[in-house]
C-alpha positions as CSV (number, residue, x, y, z in Angstrom):
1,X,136.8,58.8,108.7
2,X,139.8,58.1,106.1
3,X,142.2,55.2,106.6
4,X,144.8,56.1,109.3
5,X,148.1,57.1,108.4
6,X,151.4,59.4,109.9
7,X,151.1,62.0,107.2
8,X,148.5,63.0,104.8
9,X,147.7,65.8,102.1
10,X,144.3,67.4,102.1
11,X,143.7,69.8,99.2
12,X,139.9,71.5,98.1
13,X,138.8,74.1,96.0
14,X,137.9,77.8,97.9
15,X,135.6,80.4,96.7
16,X,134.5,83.1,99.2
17,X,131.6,84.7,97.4
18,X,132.0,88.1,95.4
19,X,130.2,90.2,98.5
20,X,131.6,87.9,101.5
21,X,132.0,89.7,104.7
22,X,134.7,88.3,106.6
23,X,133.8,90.4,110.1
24,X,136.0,88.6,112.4
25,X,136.6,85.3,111.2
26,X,135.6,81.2,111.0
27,X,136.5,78.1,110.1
28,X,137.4,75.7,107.4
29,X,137.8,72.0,106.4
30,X,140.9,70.5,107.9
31,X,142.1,67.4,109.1
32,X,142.1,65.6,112.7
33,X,142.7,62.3,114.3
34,X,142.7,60.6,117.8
35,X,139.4,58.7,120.0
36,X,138.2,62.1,120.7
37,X,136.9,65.5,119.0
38,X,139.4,67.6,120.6
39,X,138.3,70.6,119.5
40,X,135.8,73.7,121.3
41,X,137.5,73.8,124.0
42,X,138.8,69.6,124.6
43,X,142.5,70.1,125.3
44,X,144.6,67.8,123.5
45,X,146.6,65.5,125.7
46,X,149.1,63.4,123.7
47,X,146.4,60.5,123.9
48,X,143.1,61.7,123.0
49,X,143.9,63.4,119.7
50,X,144.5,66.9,117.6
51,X,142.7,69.0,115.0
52,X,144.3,71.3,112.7
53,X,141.5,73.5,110.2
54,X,142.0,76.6,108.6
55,X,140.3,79.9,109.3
56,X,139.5,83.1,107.6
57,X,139.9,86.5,109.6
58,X,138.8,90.0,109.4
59,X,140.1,91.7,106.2
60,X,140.6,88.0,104.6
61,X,144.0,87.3,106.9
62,X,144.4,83.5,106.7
63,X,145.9,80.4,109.7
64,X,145.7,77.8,110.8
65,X,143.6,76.9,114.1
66,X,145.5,74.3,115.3
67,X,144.6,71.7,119.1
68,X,147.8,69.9,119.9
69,X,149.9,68.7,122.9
70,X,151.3,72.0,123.7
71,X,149.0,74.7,123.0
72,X,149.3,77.5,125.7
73,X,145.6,77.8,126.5
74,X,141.8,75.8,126.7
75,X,141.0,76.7,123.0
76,X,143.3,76.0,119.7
77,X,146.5,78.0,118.8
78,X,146.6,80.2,116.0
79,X,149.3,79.8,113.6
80,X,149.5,82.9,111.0
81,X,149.4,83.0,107.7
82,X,152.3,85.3,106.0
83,X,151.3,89.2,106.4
84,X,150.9,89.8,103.0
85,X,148.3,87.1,102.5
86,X,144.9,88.0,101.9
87,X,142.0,85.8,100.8
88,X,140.1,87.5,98.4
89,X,136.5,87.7,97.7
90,X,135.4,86.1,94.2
91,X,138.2,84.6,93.5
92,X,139.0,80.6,93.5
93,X,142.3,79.2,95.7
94,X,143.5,75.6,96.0
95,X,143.7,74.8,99.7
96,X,146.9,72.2,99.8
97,X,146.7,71.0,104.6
98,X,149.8,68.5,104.9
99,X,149.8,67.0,108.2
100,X,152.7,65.1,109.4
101,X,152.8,63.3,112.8
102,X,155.9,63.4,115.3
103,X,157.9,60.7,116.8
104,X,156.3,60.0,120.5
105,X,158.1,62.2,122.9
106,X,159.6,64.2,120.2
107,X,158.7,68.0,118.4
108,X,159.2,66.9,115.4
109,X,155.3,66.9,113.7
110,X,155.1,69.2,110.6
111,X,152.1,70.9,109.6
112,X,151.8,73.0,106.1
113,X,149.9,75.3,104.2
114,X,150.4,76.1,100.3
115,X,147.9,77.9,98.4
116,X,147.2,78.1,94.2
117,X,145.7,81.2,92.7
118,X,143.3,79.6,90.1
119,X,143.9,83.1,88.5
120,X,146.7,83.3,88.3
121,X,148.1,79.7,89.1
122,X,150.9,80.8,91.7
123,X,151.4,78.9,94.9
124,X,152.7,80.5,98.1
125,X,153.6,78.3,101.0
126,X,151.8,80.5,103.3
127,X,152.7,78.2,106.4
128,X,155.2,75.8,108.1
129,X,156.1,74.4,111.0
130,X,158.5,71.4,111.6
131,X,157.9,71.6,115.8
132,X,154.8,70.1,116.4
133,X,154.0,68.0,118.9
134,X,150.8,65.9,117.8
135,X,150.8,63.2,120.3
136,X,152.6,61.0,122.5
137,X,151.7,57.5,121.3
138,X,151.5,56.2,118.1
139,X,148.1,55.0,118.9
140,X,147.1,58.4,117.8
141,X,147.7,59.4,113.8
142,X,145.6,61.2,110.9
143,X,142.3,59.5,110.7
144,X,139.4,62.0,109.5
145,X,138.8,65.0,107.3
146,X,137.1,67.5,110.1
147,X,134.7,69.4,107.1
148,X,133.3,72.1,109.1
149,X,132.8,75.5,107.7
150,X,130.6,78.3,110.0
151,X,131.7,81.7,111.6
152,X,132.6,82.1,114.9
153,X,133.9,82.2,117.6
154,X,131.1,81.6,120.2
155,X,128.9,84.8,119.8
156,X,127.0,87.0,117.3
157,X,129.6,89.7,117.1
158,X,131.2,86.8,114.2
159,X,128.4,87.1,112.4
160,X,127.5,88.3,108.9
161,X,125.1,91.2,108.6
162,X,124.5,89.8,104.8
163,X,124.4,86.7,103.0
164,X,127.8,85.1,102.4
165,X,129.0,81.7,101.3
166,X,131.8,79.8,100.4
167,X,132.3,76.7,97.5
168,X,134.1,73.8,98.1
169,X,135.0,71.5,95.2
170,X,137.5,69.3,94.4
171,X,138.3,67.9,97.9
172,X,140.7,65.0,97.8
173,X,142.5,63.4,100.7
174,X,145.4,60.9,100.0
175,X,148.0,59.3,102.5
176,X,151.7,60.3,102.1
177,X,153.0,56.9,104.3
């Protein structure tokens, strides 16, 4: 739990390890808020909450995994990172997640994604969206950091056939009301 608030920053530290095998994807810290855990498959309604984490795909393609009001289906909505993006393996990224909440009965959330090279200290703003619809009370706003990190999808076809990690450092969460 963090202290609730309409829009907050969440930034950390990323190292996929040298010989990480992305096979087809998984998850990674993000932010969430609302009575429930509306995520795996718990729809969000407007009332019971939202989740927004990041996720690795094959070949090191980047999005966001997102549960809101209006996603088309049971599980999350995948928001794309830019084509060009790639994670890369061995090297260290600053993960910048801003979530902003929308008016009630409005699509006006935002939801962004920048991240640093620690090589080479250039940031891309890899995602935006000023449409989301996060709720429809304001009994409902940014409460919790959601640090999960695992592959998958729901089966062993997302799993590694090696050992592979990740690193997280410098995690810092801070309210932008």
């Amino acid at each position: 739990p963090i202290s609730e608030s309409d829009s907050v920053e969440l930034s950390y530290r990323l190292t996929f390890s040298r010989d990480f095998q992305w096979v087809k994807g998984g998850k990674l810290p993000g932010l969430c808020g609302g009575p429930e855990s509306v995520k795996g498959g718990n729809r969000a309604d407007g009332k019971n909450g939202f989740s927004v984490r990041l996720m690795w795909r094959a070949d090191g393609r980047g999005e966001a995994y997102v549960y809101h009001m209006n996603q088309p289906q049971q599980f999350g909505e995948s928001f794309p990172f830019h084509s060009d993006f790639r994670f890369r393996a061995g090297h260290s990224l600053l993960v910048r997640l801003r979530v902003s909440m929308n008016s009630p009965g409005r699509r006006n959330g935002k939801l962004d994604v920048w991240l640093t090279s620690t090589q080479s200290n250039k940031t891309v703003h890899v995602l935006t969206r000023s449409d989301m619809e996060w709720r429809s009370t304001r009994n409902v706003s940014v409460d919790s950091l959601l640090f999960e990190t695992f592959y998958g999808g729901s089966n062993k076809t997302w799993a590694p056939r090696r050992a592979s990690f990740t690193l997280f450092s410098d995690i810092s969460i801070h309210s932008l009301d």
